[in-house]
C-alpha positions in Angstrom: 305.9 176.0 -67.7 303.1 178.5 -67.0 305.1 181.5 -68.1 306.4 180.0 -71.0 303.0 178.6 -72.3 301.9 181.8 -72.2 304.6 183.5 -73.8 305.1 181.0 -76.6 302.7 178.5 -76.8 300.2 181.0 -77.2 300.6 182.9 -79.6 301.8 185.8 -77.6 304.1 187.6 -79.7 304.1 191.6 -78.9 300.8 191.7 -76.9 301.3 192.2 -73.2 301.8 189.0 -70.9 298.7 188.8 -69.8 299.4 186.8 -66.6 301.8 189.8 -65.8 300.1 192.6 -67.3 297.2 191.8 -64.8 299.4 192.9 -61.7 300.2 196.2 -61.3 304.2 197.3 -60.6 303.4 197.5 -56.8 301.8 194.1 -56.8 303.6 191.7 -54.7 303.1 189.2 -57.3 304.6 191.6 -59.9 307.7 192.1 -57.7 308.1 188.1 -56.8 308.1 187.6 -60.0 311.4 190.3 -61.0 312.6 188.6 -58.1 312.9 185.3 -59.3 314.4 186.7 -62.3 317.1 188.8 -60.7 317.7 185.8 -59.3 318.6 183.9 -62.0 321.8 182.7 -63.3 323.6 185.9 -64.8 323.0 185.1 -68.5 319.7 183.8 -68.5 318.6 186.9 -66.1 320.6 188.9 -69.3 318.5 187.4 -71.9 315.1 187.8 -70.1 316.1 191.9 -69.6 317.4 192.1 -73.2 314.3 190.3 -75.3 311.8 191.3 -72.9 310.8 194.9 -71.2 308.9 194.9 -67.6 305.7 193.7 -69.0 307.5 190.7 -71.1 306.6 192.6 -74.5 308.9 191.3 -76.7 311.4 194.4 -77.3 314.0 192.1 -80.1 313.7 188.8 -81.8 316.3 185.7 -81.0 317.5 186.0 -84.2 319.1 189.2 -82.9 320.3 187.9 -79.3 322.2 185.3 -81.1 324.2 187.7 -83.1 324.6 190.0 -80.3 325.6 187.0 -77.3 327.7 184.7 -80.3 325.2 181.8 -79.9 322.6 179.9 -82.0 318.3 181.0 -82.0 318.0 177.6 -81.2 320.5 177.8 -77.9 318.8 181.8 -77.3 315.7 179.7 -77.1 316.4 176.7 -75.4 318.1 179.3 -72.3 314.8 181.6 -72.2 312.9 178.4 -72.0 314.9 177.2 -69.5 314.9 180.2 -67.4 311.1 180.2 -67.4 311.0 177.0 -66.6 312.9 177.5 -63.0 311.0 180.5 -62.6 307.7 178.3 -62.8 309.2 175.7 -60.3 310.2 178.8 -58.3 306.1 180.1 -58.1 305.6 176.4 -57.5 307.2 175.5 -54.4 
């Protein structure tokens, strides 16, 4: 839950992601890490490139993805949660 710590647990709100912020676009990190997101399951990759830009600033609220996808905040949350959660297993392995 590394990613999501920092994102959330935190206090993080529209500051840069410091973990991320700390590689640089050509970064192999940096670009394992877009990887991992491209490679996740089509809605969850859709929620990570609509509430977050390339530096994971926070660009809308889930109050807002939950109007726009027809879902909950609490569901919006639980899938963003989720999907950083397989990224972090993802880094682990």
């Amino acid at each position: 839950m590394i990613f999501y710590n920092l994102i959330y647990k935190i206090g993080i709100k529209n500051d840069h992601y410091n973990y991320i912020n700390n590689w640089d676009e050509g970064n192999e990190k940096y670009e394992e890490f877009w990887e991992k997101i491209n490679a996740l399951q089509p809605f969850e990759k859709n929620l990570i490139y609509s509430k977050f830009d390339y530096n994971l600033n926070k660009k809308v609220s889930n109050g807002y993805l939950s109007k726009k996808f027809g879902y909950s905040e609490e569901y919006i949350r639980l899938k963003i949660k989720s999907a950083f959660s397989i990224i972090d297993e993802m880094f682990m392995k």
